[in-house]
N, C-alpha and C positions, 0 to 999 in steps of 0.2 A: 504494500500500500504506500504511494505518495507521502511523504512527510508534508505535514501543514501543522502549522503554529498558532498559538494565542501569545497574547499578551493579559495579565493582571497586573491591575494598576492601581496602588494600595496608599490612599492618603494616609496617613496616622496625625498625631498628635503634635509630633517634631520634625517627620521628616517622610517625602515621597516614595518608595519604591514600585520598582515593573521587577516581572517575572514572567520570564519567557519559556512557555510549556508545549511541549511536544502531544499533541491530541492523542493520538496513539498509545503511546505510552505511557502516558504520566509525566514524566522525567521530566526536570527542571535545567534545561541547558545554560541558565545563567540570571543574573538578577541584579539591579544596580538601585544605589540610594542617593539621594539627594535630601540635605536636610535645609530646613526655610533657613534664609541667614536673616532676615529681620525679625522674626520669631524668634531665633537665637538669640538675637542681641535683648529681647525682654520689649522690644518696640507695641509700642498702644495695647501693651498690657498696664494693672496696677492689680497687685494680688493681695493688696490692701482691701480691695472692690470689691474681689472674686471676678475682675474685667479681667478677660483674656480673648484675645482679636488676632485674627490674620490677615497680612494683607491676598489681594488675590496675586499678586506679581510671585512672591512665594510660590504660588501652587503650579501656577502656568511655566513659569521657569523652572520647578523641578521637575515638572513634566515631559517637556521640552527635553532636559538634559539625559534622564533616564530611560525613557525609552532608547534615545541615540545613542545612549551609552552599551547597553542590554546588545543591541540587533551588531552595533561596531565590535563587542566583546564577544560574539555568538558565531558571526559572521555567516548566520543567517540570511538565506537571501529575502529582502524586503516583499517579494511577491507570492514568497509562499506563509506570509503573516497573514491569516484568513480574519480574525476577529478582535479586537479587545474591550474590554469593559474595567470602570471604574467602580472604586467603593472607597468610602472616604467614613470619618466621624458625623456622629449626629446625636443630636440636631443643630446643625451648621450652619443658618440662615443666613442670606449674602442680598441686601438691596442693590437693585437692579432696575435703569433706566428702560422708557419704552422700546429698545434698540436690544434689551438683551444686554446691554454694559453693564461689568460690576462699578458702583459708585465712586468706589476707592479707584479704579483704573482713568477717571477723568479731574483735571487739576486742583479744579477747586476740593475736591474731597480727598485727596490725596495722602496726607497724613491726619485726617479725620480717623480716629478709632471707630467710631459710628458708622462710616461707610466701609467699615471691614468686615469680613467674615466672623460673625459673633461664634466663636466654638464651642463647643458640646459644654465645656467644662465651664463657660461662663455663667455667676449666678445671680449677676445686676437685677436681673427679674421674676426676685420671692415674690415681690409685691404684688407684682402682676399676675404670678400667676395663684397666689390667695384670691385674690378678685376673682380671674377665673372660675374658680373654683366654687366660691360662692354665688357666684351669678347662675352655674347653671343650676345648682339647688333649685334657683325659683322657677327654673323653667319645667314646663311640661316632657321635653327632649333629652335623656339624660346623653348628653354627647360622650360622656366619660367612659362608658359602659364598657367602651373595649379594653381602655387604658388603665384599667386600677381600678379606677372611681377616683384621679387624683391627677391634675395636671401638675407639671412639674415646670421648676424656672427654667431648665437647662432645653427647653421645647419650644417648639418653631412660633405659635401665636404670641407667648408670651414675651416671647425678645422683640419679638415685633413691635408687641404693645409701649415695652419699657421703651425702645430706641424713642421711638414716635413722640412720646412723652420727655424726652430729655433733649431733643434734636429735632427742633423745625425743618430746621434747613433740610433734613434727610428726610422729614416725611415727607416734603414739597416736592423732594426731587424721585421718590423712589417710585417708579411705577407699580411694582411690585416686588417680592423676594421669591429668593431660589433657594434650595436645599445646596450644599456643597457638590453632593454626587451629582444632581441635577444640570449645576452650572456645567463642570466641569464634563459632562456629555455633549452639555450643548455646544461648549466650545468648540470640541471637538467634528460634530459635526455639521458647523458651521454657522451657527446662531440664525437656526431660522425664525420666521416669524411666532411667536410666543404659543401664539393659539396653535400652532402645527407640532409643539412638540411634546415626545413622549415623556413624562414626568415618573418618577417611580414609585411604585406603589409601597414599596418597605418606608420610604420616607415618608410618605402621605400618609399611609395608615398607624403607622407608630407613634410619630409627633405633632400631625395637623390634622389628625382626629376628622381625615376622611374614612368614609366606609359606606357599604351599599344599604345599609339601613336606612339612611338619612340622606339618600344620592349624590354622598358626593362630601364633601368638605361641608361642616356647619349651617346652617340657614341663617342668613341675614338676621334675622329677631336677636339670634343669641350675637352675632358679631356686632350688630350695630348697640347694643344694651352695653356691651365693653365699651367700645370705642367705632364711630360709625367710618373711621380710617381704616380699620380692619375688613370690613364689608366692602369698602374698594380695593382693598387688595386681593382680597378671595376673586372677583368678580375679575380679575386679571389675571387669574390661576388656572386654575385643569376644573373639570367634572370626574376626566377617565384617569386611568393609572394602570401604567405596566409592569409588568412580571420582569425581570433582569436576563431572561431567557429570550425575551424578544429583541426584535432589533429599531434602535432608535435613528439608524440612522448608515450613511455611508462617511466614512472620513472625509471631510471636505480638503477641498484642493487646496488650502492655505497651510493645514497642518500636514498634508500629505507633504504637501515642497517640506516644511520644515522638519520632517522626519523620517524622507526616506522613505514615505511606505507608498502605498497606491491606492487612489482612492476607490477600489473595489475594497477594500479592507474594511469591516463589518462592525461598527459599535452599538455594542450591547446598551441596553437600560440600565443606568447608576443603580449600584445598591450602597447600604452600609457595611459598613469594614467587619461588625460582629457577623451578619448574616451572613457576608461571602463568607469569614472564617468556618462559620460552623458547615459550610456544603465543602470547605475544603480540608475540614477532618472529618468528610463521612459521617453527618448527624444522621440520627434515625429515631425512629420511636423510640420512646422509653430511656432517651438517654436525652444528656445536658452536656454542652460544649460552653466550657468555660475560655472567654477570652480575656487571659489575667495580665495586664499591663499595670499602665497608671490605675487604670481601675479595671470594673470588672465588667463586661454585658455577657448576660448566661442565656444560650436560646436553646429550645425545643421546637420538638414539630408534633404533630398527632392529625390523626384523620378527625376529619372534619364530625364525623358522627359520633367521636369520641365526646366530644362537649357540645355539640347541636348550636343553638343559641347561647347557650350559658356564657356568660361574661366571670372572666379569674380575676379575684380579686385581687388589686394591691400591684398588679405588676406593669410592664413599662408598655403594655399592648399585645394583643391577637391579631394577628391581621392573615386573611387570606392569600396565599404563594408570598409572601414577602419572603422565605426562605425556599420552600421549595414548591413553586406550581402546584398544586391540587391541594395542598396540606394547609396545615394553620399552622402560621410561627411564631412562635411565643419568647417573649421578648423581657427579661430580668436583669439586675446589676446592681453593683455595689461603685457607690461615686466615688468612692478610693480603697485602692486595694494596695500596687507597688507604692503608690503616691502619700501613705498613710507610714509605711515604714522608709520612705525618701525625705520625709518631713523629721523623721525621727534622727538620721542621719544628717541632714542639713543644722541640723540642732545642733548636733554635737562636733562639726563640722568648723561651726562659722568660728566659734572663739580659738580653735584650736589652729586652725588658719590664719587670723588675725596676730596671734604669737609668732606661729611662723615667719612671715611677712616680716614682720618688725624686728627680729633676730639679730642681737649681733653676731652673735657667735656662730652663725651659719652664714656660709658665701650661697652666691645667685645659684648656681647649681644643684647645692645642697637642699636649699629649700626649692627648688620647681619638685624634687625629686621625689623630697616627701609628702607637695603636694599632692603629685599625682599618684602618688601610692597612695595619701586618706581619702581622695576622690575614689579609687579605683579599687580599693580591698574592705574599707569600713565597713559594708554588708557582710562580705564575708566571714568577717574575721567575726561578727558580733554571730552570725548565722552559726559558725564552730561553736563558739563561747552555748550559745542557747540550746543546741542539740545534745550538749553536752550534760543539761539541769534536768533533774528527774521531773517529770511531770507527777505533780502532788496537786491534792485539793485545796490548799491555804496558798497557794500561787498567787501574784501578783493578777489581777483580771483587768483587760479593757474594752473600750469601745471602738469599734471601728467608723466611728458619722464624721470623721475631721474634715468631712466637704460633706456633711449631710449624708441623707438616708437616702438611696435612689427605690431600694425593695428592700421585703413588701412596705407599702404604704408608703407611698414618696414624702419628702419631708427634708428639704433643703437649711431648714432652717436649726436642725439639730448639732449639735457639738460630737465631740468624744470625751471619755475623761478616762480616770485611772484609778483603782481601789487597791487598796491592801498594800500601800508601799511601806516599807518601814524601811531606817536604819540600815540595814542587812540590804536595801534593793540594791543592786548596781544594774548596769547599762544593758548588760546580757538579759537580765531580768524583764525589763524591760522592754526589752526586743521582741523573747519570749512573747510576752503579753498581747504587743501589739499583734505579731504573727498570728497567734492566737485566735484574737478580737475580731480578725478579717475570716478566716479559719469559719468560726462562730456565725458571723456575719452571712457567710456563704450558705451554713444550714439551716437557718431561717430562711431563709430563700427557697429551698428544698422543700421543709416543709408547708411552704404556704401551696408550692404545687402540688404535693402528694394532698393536701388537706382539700384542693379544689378540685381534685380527681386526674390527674394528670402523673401517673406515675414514674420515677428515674429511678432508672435498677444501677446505670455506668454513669461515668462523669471524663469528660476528654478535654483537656488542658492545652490550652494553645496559648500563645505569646509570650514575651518576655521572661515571667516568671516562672511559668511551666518550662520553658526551655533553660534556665538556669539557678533555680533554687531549690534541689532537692530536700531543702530544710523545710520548706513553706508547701511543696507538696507532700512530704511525707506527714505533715501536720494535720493537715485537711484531709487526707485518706483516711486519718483518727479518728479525728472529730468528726465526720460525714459518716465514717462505719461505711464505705466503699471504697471500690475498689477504681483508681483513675490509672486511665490512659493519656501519655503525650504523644500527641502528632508528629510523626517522623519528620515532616516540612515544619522549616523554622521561618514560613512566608507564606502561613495557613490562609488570611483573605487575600493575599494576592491568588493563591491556587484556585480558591472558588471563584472568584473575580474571573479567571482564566476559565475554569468550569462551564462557569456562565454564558462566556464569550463564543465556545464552541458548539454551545444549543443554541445561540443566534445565528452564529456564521452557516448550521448546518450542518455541521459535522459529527456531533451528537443527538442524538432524537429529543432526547429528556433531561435534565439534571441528574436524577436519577443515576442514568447509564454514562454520563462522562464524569459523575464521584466513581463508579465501577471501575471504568477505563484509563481515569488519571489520580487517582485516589494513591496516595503514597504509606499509608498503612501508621503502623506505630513507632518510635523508638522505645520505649522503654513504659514499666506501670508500677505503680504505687498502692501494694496491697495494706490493709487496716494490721493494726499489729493488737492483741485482742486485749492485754495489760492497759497498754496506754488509752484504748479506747472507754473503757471501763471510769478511768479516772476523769477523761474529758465531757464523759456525761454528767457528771457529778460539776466540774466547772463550768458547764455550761450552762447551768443552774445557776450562778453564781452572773454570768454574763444577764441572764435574762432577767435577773434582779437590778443591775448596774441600771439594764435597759430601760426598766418599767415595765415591760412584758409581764412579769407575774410580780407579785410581792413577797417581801421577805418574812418569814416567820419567827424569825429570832428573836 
């Protein structure tokens, strides 16, 4: 059989990757990263805010660069590249002039943080979205039904709302807003006219509380009771919404010159980054693909007759094919998970550095050297130190909400704390804990689906953390009482991303049969060990007293 190729095209949080897969196979012939360099620099963020923005120049030039980097390192020929598809964070919303321009790409908004890509992780809009929230109580419609029963700030209406309300100038200018995977399709195949294009449905049905119950995105009553700005931007959005398996489009002749390919080359329907990972570690019934980075988004699938109508409570959305065509994908997470023990480390980090730094008695070398050793081993070394500590019931216990609750029950507004320190805590202890608290975190989660009828027998670990902290997985195999598996590919939603791309172009029938056909299997599993589980039931008692969840009896 002919060799023919995909492309996945994998925005994250820091930095762009493409992954170029062999359809056939599976096999990954190469994969290249580009990270934002104004993102990097901390530009039109303030983490004081919980404001965190990207520009679009970022996204478009790492895109740019990796793909040509991927096909130059591959030395693939550009005309046997049949398809590619994007998946990016969300909910990413980017305003966007009647042209299809993002705001930020024209002068006057230039370095406006308001005219940037408001990211997942931004929480400027509690406010907004409590209002939310309350507003549709009085309505007759419950819009929420799919999503929890709970909007959240990190979600496409309610950035909306907040931008609009702090920035005239951008609501005057904003024709309407795009989801990030959406822009970034559009780009690609050539910003056609707004009404013409295919919008995705994992992004509409997760975060802007489209669905076919209610045809479609919200009815004006409940948009114009917020803010009657919101009910013009709907009104310059979609009705329909596509599967990531369809095709949005041919790569236009602007981006074909700039990269090398041909514009018979076939772009798929944006998705989000959690959803292609999970089709690129082979999800299936009865199992939960954890994608554990900064934070956490945990999906499932189940047939549709599995839950009928029934709305699960408390979690981030249901929505029909948003993961796999025919099925319901179910959409859960933790808003910090690497990010809750990065915080812990940057703690201990900053005063110990600022010593450095100021040193006499270290020359310039000296100190770069042990910088980059307390950047580049502090996890680790604390990870040895904790694996080390018996797990006991009088442990040190925490919370993992240090950017809010995402599930169940969204809830941005929450803190974390810490119980049981004494004297005797050191830094290990601590670490512990936090591990722990995410750990803990994660089976709440579990059981709100097993509680809503949705049962997970396996748990499949992909990203950052799954691929390098055997501490924090063997932890969670505990406390869960399961058994997880890590994804062989360490570029899980670029692989689905690719998946996807090959049910557009053709070349696959189904999702389904190209997870079969390019599915890369396991590296390595994390069995429960039966002692330490024993003990972590008992502190986990302990966590859901910190929580509120139950009371204490003491």
């Amino acid at each position: 059989m002919e060799a023919q190729y995909v492309i996945g095209l994998d925005f994250g949080t820091d930095s762009v990757r493409s992954l170029l897969v062999d359809t056939n196979s599976g096999k990954s012939l190469g994969s290249a990263v580009h990270w934002y360099q104004r993102w990097k620099q901390g530009l039109y963020c303030n983490p004081s805010k919980n404001q965190y923005r990207q520009h679009t120049l970022d996204h478009m030039e790492g895109m740019e660069k990796v793909i040509k980097q991927v096909i130059e390192d591959t030395g693939v020929s550009p005309g046997a590249i049949k398809g590619i598809c994007v998946d990016t964070t969300g909910s990413s919303p980017q305003a966007i002039d009647n042209h299809g321009t993002p705001l930020c790409l024209k002068a006057e908004f230039a370095e406006n943080p308001n005219a940037m890509m408001v990211l997942w992780k931004d929480h400027t809009a509690i406010k907004e979205a409590e209002e939310i929230n309350r507003v549709v109580k009085s309505l007759n419609c419950n819009y929420l039904k799919f999503v929890g029963g709970i909007y959240s700030s990190e979600w496409f209406w309610a950035k909306i709302l907040h931008i609009s309300r702090i920035d005239e100038s951008i609501k005057k200018a904003a024709f309407t807003w795009m989801e990030h995977c959406d822009l970034m399709t559009y780009l690609l195949v050539g910003s056609p006219p707004l009404s013409k294009f295919k919008y995705s449905r994992c992004a509409a049905g997760h975060k802007a509380l489209w669905h076919l119950d209610w045809g479609g995105l919200p009815q004006n009553v409940f948009l114009n009771t917020l803010d009657p700005y919101l009910a013009e931007i709907k009104n310059n959005l979609y009705n329909h919404t596509f599967t990531s398996d369809e095709v949005a489009g041919n790569l236009c002749e602007g981006w074909a010159d700039k990269l090398g390919l041909s514009t018979d080359t076939i772009v798929a329907v944006g998705t989000f980054d959690a959803h292609a990972g999970a089709v690129g570690a082979a999800v299936k019934e009865n199992c939960l693909v954890r994608v554990m980075g900064t934070s956490t988004c945990d999906i499932a699938v189940c047939k549709k007759e599995v839950i009928g109508k029934k709305a699960i409570r408390g979690i981030c959305g249901q929505v029909d094919g948003s993961v796999i065509p025919g099925m319901i994908g179910l959409e859960a997470g933790q808003s910090a998970f690497g990010d809750l023990l990065a915080w812990f480390k940057n703690m201990l980090v900053a005063p110990t550095k600022a010593i450095i730094e100021t040193s006499d008695v270290l020359n310039s070398s000296q100190k770069e050297n042990l910088l980059i050793a307390l950047e580049k081993d502090l996890i680790g070394t604390l990870s040895q130190h904790a694996a080390l500590l018996p797990v006991k019931e009088t442990a040190v216990v925490a919370l993992d909400w240090i950017n809010g609750r995402r599930t169940p029950d969204a809830n941005q507004g929450l803190k974390s704390a810490i119980m049981n320190l004494s004297l005797g805590s050191e830094a290990s202890h601590i670490f512990k804990a936090l591990v722990e608290a995410i750990c803990f975190g994660a089976k709440k989660i579990i059981e709100r689906f097993q509680e809503e009828g949705i049962e997970i027998h396996t748990i499949i670990g992909i990203g950052g953390v799954a691929d390098k902290s055997p501490f924090v997985m063997q932890t969670l195999a505990n406390v869960l009482n399961m058994p997880i598996k890590v994804s062989a590919s360490n570029q899980t939603p670029a692989l689905g991303a690719a998946m996807y791309a090959s049910v557009a172009a053709g070349i696959h029938e189904t999702v389904e049969k190209a997870i079969a056909n390019m599915g890369q299997g396991f590296k390595t599993s994390y069995m429960p060990e039966n002692e330490k589980v024993k003990v972590y039931e008992k502190l986990y008692k302990d966590y859901e007293i910190l929580a509120g969840f139950v009371e204490s009896h003491v």
